[in-house]
C-alpha positions in Angstrom: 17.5 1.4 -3.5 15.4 4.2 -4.8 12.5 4.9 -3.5 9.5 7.2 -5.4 8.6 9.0 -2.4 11.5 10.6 -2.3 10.4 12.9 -4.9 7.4 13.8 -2.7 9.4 14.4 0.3 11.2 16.9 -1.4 8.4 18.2 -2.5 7.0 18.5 1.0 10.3 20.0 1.9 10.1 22.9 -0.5 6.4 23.8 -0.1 5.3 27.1 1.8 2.7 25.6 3.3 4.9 22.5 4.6 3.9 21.4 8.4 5.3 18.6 10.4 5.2 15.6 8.7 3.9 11.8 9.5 4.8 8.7 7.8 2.5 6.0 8.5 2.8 2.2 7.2 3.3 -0.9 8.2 6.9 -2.3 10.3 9.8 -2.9 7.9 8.4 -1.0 5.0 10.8 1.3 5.2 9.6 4.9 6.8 13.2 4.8 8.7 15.7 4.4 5.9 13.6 6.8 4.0 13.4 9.7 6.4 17.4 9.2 6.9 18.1 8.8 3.2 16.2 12.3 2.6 18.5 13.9 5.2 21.1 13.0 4.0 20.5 13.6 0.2 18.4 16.8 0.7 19.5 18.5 3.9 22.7 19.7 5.6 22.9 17.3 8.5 19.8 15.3 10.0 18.5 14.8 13.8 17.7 11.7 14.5 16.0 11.0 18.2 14.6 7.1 18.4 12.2 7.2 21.4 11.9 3.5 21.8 15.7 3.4 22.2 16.1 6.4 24.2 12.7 6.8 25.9 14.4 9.1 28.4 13.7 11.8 25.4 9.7 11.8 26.2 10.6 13.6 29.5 11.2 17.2 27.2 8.0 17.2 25.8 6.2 15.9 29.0 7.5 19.4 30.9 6.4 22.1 28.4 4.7 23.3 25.3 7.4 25.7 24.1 9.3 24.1 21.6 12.2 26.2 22.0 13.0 24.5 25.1 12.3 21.2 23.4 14.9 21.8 21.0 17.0 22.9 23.2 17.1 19.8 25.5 17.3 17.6 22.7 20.2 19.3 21.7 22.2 19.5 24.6 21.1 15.8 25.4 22.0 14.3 22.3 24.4 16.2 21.0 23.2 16.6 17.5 23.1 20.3 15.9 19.5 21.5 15.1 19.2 24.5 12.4 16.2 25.9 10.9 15.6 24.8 7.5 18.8 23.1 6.9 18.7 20.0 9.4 15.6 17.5 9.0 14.4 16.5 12.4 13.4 12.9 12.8 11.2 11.6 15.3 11.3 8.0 14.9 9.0 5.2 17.5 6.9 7.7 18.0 3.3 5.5 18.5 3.9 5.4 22.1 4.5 8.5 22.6 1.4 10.9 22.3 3.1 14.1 23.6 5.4 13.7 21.0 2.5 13.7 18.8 0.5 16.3 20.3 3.9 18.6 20.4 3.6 19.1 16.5 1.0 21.6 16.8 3.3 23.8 18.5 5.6 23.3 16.0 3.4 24.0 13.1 2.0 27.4 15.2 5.1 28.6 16.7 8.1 27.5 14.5 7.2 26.7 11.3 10.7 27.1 10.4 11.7 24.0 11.7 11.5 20.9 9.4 10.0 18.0 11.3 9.4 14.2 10.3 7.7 11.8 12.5 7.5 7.8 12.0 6.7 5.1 13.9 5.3 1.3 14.1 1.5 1.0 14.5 1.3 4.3 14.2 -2.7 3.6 12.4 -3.5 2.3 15.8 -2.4 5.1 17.8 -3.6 7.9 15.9 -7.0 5.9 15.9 -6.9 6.4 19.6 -8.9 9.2 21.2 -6.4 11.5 22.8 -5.0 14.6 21.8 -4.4 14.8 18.5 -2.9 18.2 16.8 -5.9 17.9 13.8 -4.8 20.1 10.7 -1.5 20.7 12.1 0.3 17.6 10.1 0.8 16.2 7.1 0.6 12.9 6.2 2.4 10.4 3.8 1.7 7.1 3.5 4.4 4.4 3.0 3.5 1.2 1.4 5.6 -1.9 0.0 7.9 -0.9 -3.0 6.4 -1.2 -6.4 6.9 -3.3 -8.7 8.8 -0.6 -11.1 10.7 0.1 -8.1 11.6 -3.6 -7.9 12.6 -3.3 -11.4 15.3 -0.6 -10.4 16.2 -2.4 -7.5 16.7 -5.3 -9.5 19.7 -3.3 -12.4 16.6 -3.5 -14.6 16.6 0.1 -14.9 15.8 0.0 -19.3 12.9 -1.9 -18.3 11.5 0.2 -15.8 11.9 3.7 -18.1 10.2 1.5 -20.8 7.1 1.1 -19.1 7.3 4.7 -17.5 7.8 5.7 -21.1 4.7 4.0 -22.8 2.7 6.4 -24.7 0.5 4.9 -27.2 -1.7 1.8 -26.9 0.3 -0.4 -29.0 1.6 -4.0 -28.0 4.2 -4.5 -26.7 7.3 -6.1 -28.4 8.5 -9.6 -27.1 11.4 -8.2 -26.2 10.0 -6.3 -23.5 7.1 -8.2 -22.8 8.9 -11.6 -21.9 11.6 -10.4 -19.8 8.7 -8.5 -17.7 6.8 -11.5 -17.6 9.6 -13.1 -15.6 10.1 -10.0 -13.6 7.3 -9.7 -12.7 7.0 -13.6 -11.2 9.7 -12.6 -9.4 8.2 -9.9 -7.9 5.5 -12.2 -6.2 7.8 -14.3 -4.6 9.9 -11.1 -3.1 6.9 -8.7 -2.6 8.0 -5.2 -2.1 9.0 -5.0 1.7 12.5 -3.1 1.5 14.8 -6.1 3.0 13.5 -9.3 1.2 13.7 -7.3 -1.6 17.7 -6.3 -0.8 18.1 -10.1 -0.3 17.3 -11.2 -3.9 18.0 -8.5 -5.8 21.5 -7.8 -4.4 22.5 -11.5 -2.9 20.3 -13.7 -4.9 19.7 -15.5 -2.1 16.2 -17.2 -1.7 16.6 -18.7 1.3 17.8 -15.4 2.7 14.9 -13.7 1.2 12.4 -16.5 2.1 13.9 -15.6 6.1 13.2 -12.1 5.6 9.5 -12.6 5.2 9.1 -15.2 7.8 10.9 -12.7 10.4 8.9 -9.7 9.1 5.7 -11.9 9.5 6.8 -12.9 13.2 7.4 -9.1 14.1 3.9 -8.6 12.6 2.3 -11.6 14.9 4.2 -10.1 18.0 2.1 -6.6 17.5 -1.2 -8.6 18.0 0.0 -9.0 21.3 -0.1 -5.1 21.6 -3.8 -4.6 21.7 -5.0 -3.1 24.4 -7.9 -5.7 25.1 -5.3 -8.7 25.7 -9.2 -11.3 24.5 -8.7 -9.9 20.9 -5.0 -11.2 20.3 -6.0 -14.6 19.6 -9.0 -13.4 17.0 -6.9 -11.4 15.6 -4.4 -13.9 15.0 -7.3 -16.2 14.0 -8.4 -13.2 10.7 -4.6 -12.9 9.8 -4.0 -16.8 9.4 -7.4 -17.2 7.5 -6.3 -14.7 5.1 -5.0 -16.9 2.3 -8.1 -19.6 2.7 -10.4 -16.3 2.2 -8.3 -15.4 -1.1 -8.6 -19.0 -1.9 -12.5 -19.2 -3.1 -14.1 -18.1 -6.1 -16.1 -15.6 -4.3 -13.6 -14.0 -2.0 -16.2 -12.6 -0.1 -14.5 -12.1 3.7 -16.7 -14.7 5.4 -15.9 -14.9 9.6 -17.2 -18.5 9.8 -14.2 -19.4 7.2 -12.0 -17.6 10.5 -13.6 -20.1 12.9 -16.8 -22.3 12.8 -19.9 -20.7 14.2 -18.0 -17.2 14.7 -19.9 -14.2 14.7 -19.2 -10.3 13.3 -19.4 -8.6 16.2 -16.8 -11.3 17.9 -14.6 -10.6 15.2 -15.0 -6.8 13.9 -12.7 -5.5 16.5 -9.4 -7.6 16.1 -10.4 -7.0 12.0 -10.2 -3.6 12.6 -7.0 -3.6 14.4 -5.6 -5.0 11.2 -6.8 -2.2 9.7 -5.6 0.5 11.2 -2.0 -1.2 11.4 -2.5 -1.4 8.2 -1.7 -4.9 7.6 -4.7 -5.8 6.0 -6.9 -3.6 3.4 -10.3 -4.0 3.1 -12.5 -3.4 0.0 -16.3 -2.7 -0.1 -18.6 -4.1 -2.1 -19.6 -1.2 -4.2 -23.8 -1.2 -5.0 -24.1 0.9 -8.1 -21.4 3.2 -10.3 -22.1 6.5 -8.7 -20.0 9.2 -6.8 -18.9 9.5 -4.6 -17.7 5.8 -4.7 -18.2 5.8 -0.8 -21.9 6.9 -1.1 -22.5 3.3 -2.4 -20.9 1.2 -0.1 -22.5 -2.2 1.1 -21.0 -2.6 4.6 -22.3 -5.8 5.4 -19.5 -7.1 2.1 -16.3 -6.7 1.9 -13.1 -8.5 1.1 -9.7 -8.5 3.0 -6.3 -8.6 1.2 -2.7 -8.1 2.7 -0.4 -5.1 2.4 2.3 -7.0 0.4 2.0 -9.6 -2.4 5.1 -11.5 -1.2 4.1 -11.9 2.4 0.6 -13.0 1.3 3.0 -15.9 -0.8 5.0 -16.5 2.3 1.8 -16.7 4.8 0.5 -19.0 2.5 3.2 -21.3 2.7 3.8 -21.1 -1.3 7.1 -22.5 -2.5 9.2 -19.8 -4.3 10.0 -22.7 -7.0 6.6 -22.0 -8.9 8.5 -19.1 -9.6 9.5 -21.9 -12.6 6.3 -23.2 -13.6 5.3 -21.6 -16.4 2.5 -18.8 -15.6 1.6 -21.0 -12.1 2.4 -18.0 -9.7 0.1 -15.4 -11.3 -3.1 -18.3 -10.9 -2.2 -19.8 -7.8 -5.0 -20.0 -5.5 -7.5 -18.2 -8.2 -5.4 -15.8 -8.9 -4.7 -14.6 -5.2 -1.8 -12.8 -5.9 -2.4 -11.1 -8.8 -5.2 -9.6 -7.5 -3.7 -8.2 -4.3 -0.8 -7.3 -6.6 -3.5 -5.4 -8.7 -4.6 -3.6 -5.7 -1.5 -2.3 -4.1 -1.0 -0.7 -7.6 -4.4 0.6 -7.9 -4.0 2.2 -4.2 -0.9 3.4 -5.0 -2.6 5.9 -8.0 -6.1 7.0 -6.5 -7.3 8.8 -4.1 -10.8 6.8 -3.2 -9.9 3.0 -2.2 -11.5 0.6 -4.3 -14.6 -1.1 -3.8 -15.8 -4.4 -5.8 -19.1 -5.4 -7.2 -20.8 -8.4 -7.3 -24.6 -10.0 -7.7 -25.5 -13.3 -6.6 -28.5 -14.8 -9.0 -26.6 -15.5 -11.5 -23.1 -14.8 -9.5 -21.0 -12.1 -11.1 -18.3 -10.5 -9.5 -16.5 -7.5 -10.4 -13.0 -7.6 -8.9 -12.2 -3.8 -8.0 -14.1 -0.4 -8.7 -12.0 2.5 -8.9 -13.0 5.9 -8.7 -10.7 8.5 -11.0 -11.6 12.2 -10.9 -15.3 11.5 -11.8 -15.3 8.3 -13.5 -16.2 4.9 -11.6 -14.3 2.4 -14.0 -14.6 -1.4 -13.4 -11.4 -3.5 -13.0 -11.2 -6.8 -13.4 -8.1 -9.4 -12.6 -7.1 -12.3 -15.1 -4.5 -14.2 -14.1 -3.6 -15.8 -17.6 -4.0 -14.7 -21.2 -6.4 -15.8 -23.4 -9.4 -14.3 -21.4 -13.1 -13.8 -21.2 -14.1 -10.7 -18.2 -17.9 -11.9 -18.0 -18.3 -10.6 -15.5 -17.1 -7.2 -17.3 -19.9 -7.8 -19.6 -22.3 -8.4 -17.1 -21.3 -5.1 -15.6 -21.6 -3.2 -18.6 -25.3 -4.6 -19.5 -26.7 -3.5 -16.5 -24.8 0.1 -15.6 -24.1 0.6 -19.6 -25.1 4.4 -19.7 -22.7 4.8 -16.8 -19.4 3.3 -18.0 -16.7 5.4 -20.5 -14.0 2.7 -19.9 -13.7 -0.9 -18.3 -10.4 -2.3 -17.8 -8.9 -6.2 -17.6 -5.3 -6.8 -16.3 -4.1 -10.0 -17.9 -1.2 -11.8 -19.6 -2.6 -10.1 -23.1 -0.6 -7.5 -24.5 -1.7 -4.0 -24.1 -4.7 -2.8 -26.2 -8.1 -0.7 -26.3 -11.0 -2.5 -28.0 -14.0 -0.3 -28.1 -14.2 0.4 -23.9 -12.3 -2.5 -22.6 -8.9 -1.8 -22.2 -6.8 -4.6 -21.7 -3.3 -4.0 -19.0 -0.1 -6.3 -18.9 -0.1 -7.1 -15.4 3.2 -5.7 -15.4 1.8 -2.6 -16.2 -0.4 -2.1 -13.1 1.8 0.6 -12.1 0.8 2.8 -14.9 -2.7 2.1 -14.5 -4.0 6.0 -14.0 -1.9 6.9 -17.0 -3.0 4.2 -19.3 -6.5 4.7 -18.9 -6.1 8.4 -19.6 -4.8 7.8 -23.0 -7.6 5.1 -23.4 -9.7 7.9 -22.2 -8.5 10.6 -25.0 -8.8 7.7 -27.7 -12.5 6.8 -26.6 -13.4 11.0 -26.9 -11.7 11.1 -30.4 -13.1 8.1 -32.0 -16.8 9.9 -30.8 -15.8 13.2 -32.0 
């Protein structure tokens, strides 16, 4: 399977300015595989150390500081070859280890000429932790589920995946693209884009297989609850992450903690939520009080919503049959259009910097799906999950911030097109989100001209 980071690894790789790396992202997403597969495509031989199955390992960096010796022992304990610039080091299970972690400052500061890649499981959670941390000493990449392009290629479907790469003009799109991404896409919600459900369909066409896959990841995922410190939060936090697909399931998806238990309270709750967050199992989305920047200034922090981190375990944790994969357009409105919009969202988070927010008002109710910030525009998004539609909401939006708004955009089961300011997306085309709206952009500013 190819994987788009790649191309930013080796970019990482080639910069003067590279220091150690960190991958963070949730179990079974893939940081492992991807780290290896880089070796081996982009280095002479990689060095692979796995400190949750040899934890004997920690002892080097628990002695000393000077990473020659480091090296050194690693080397002679392993018996892997370790040369500057040419082998990729991989430090992989590394959450438990905080020396490990602290020990890339020495790296960056006293051998910079050593290439160094560090992954690990819950990593969120322990880099949320207060102990030493080597601050401006690492970079970071984040790992999330594959896209839905990179399904496509997955999938043998690589003529559709350049076509939508490829799209250049705000023109429909034929039939004979549009239907076969249609289906494609549907797929896509069933699988999700965790790397091993993803292997089971589109190499064994196996549901049940695939259906397993996402049930085991899902179990590893429950197990981690148990790894809180505070041993009181594992059964609220188990409490958030099973209310997940009843919060999706309302008009106003508003994260509501009495929907996680009866009577509950916010400050009962907000640590186990924010657990989820920094395992990055759940994202959560602000509601958003006016268009301004930065996006963050206007953040409401008493609203928010939650969604998960992949589309197809949100299907599989909410017990959704992977035979409306044949019911027409049934998938994409499920449970008000659920899994559209957390579809939607991985792609938007996937393309912008500033994580989205949402807007909504209550008398009359309108609700805004996502706001995106790009470079200095704050652009509202809304999610259809059917063609044929109305984005009132859109509308509302416009009326009351009008003088603020160059652009709003609808995701839907129309074809692609740019009517005045609203600028209607494929859902298949969430991927290319950033680029479409830049050619939107350029066609708003020559219409004015």
């Amino acid at each position: 399977m190819d994987r788009t980071l790649l191309q930013k690894l080796l970019k990482w790789k080639n910069s003067k300015y590279r220091k150690p790396l960190i991958l963070k992202g949730v179990r079974q997403v893939g940081k492992t595989w991807l780290l290896k597969e880089f070796g081996r495509q982009y280095y002479e031989n990689t060095a692979y150390f796995n400190f949750d199955e040899s934890p004997e390992y920690q002892q080097f960096f628990e002695t000393t500081k000077d990473v020659g010796r480091i090296l050194q022992n690693l080397m002679l304990a392993s018996g892997q070859k370790i040369s500057p610039g040419t082998t990729l080091i991989v430090f992989d299970e590394v959450q438990d280890c905080p020396n490990v972690i602290n020990s890339m400052k020495y790296f960056c500061e006293n051998a910079p000429q050593y290439h160094i890649a560090c992954a690990g499981s819950l990593l969120g959670i322990a880099l949320a932790k207060p102990s030493s941390f080597p601050v401006g000493k690492v970079d970071f990449m984040q790992v999330e589920p594959m896209t839905f392009t990179e399904f496509l290629m997955a999938n043998n479907d690589i003529n559709l995946a350049r076509y939508i790469q490829e799209i250049d003009t705000l023109s429909p799109i034929p039939d004979a693209f549009f239907n076969p991404l249609c289906e494609k896409l549907k797929m896509y919600y069933v699988t999700g884009g965790m790397p091993e459900p993803v292997l089971m369909w589109t190499q064994e066409r196996d549901v049940e297989a695939m259906q397993t896959a996402l049930s085991n990841i899902i179990s590893a995922y429950e197990r981690d609850f148990a790894k809180h410190p505070d041993v009181r939060e594992f059964p609220r936090i188990s409490m958030i992450w099973k209310s997940i697909p009843s919060q999706l399931a309302r008009e106003n998806k508003k994260f509501l903690y009495k929907a996680v238990k009866e009577g509950a309270r916010a400050r009962e709750y907000e640590d186990a939520l924010q657990w989820l967050v920094d395992a990055n199992l759940v994202k959560k989305i602000y509601r958003s009080t006016a268009p301004g920047l930065p996006i963050s200034a206007y953040d409401d922090l008493s609203a928010f919503k939650i969604y998960m981190a992949d589309v197809g375990l949100l299907r599989r944790l909410s017990l959704l049959s992977p035979t409306a994969f044949g019911e027409g357009n049934r998938l994409f409105t499920e449970f008000k259009g659920a899994l559209s919009e957390n579809y939607v969202l991985e792609a938007l988070i996937g393309q912008f910097e500033a994580t989205p927010r949402y807007w909504s008002q209550n008398n009359p109710p309108y609700e805004v799906d996502f706001i995106i910030q790009r470079e200095n525009d704050i652009i509202p998004v809304e999610v259809k999950a059917e063609s044929n539609t109305t984005a009132k909401s859109l509308k509302k939006y416009k009326e009351k911030f009008g003088n603020k708004i160059r652009i709003r955009v609808r995701f839907s089961l129309d074809n692609l097109k740019l009517d005045n300011d609203m600028l209607n997306i494929p859902l298949f085309l969430a991927d290319e989100t950033d680029r479409l709206i830049g050619i939107a952009l350029n066609e708003i500013s020559s219409h004015i001209q």
